[in-house]
N, C-alpha and C positions, 0 to 999 in steps of 0.2 A: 305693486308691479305684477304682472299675468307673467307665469312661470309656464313656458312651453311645452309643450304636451309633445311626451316622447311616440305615441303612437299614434299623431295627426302627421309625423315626420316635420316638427315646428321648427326654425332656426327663420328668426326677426331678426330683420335688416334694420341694422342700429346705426350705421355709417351712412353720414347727410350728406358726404362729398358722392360717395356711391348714388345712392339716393339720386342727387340731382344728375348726376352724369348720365342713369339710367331714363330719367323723363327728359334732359336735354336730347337723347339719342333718339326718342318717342318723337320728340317735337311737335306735341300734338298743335292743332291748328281752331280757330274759333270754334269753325264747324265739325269738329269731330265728336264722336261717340266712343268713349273708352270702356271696354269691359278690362277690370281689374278682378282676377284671378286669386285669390287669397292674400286681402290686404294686411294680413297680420295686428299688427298695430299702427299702420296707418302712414309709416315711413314714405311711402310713394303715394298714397291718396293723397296727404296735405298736399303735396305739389299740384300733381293732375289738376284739381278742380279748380285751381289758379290759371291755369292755361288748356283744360280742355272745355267745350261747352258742355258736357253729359259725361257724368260718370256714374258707374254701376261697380258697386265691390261686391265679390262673391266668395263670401265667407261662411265655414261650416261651423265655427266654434262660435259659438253664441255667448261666452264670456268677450270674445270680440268685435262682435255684433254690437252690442252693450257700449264697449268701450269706444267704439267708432262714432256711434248716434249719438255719444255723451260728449266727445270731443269733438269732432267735426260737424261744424251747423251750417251746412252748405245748401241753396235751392238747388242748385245744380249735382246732386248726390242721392243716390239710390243705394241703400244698402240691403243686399237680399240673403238671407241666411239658407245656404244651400250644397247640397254634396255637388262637386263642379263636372262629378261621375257621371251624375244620373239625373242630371240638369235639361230639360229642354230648352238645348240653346237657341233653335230658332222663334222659340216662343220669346225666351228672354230677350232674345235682341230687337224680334218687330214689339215688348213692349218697352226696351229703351228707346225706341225711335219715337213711338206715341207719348212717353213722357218728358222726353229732350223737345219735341215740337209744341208743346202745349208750353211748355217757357218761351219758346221763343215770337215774338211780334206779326212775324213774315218766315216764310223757306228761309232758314238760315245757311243752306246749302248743306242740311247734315246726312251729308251720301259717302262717310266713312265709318266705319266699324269699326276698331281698332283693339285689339287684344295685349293687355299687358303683364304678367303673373311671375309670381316667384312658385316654383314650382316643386314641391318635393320629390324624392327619388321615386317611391314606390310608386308615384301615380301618375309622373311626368307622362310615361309612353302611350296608356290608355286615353289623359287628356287630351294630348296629340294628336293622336287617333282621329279622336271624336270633334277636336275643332278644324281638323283638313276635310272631315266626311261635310262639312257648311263653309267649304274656303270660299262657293260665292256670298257666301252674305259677307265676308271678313274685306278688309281691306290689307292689313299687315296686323303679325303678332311677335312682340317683344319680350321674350322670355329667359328668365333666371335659371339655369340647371347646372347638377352635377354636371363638373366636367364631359365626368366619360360620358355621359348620354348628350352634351354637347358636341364632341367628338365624331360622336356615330352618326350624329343626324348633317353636320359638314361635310364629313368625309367623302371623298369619291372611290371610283373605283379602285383596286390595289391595295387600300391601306385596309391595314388587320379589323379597322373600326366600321367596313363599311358596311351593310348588313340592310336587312329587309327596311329599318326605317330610315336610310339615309335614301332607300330609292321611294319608301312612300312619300318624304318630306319632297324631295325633289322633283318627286311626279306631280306635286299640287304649288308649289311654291318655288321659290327662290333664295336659298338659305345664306346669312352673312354672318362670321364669326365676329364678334365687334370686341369685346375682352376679357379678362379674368377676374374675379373677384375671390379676393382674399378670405379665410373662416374667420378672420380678426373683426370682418365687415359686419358678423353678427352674431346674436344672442339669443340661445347660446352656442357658442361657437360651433361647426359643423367639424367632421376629421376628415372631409374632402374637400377638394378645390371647386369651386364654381367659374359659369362663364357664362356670359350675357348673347346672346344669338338674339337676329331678325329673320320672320319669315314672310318675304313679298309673296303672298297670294298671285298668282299666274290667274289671266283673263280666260286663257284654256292653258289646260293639260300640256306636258311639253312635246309630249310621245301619242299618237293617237293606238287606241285600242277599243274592240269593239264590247267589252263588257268589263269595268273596271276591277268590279268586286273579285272574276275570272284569273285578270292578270294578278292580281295583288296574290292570291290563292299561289299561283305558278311561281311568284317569285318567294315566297316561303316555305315551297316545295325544294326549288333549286340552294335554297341557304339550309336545309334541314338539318345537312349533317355537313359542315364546312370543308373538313378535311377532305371530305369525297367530290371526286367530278362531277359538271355536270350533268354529266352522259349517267353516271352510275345514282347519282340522286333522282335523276326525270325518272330512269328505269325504276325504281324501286318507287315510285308515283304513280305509274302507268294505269296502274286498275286501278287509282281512284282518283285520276289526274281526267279522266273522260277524253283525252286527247283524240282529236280526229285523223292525226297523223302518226306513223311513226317517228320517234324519241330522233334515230339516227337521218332520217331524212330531213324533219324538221330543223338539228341541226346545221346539218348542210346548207339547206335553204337560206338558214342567217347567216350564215360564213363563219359559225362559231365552233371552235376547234371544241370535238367532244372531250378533251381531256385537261382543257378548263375548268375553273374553280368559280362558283358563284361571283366570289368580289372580283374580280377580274372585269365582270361582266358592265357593261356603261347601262343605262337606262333605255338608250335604244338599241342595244344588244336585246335588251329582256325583251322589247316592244316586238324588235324582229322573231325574236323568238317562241314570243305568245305566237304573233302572226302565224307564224310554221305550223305551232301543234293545232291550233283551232283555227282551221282554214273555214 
């Protein structure tokens, strides 16, 4: 048995009722393409390749690599040993597309990309990141996390949890809390709670803005320091916030009370309020 690697952040999903509840929720479709996000020991792959046409596991430990190509003898399986970090995703996914089309006869109609992963703490937020910066190539992605960062990325305005990545998830996607999974679910057990989320990829943006990398900048400006206003965060941004406007007129302009507090603020608050300072 492969004993988990405390500094890969390991904890294997051992629990089959989990398991299938998690690829029931996928419900992948003949013509899909599934990229699997750290298959562990293979708990959700065996399923997938039963019900997806293309799968791709993307795994860094290469004792699981091994273990995977040893156990699962699938045509339809692509196992790539790779940090999920520092991955060139679009590269990997137009060559699942060329390897999932050379199985199949005819267009199989495979015009979904579909993301599934069990995700560790320390690298959940970066991988996030980095698969919303390609949400047009994705279709939907169905992921495993610590609660709390399940939490933050649901959350809306108001609640203590909402924070720069609930407005980056929400500016690319459409986020659904689907349920909890127990530490008893796996091996070896974890000392925090987990929760299953889907993220519907958005055809556009929900909020328009005229340069994204700009807005995202502003609104990790306005969360800097939580406690403080936004009036007194922008201030203290100003020389290096490049704003074309001033803080208090900008303001104004969105109809956002200066002595509001970042979560407060909705996602077209923010939209309004990039609009203000960079007219």
């Amino acid at each position: 048995m492969i004993r988990a690697k405390k500094t890969l952040g390991q904890n294997f999903l051992s629990d089959a009722n989990i398991a299938h509840r998690i690829v029931d929720t996928v419900s992948p479709s003949h013509g899909d393409v599934i990229i699997e996000i750290g298959p562990g020991t293979g708990a959700l792959t065996r399923l997938l390749v039963n019900r997806a046409f293309f799968v791709v596991a993307v795994e860094i430990d290469s004792r699981l690599t091994e273990l995977l190509e040893r156990e699962i003898r699938a045509d339809n399986l692509s196992i790539v040993k790779a940090d999920a970090l520092s991955l060139d995703w679009k590269k990997l996914i137009n060559e699942a597309r060329s390897k999932s089309l050379a199985l199949s006869r005819h267009d199989s109609n495979l015009n979904r990309v579909r993301v599934v992963a069990n995700l560790p703490y320390y690298i959940s937020t970066p991988i996030i990141e980095r698969l919303l910066s390609i949400g047009d190539h994705l279709f939907d992605m169905t992921l495993m996390l610590q609660k709390e960062v399940a939490d933050r990325i649901t959350s809306g305005p108001g609640g203590r949890e909402y924070g720069y990545l609930s407005v980056l998830v929400q500016y690319h996607s459409i986020a659904t809390r689907l349920f909890e999974v127990a530490p008893s679910a796996f091996t070896p057990a974890p000392k925090v709670q987990s929760a299953v989320i889907k993220l519907k990829m958005r055809s556009e943006p929900s909020v328009e803005v005229a340069n994204e990398r700009r807005f995202f900048r502003l609104v990790q400006m306005c969360f800097a320091q939580r406690r403080k206003t936004i009036l007194n965060n922008l201030k203290a941004a100003a020389g290096s916030g490049g704003f074309t406007r001033d803080v208090e007129s900008a303001l104004g302009a969105a109809s956002v009370a200066s002595q509001r507090r970042a979560e407060t603020l909705s996602l077209e608050e923010f939209a309004s309020l990039y609009n203000g300072l960079y007219r």
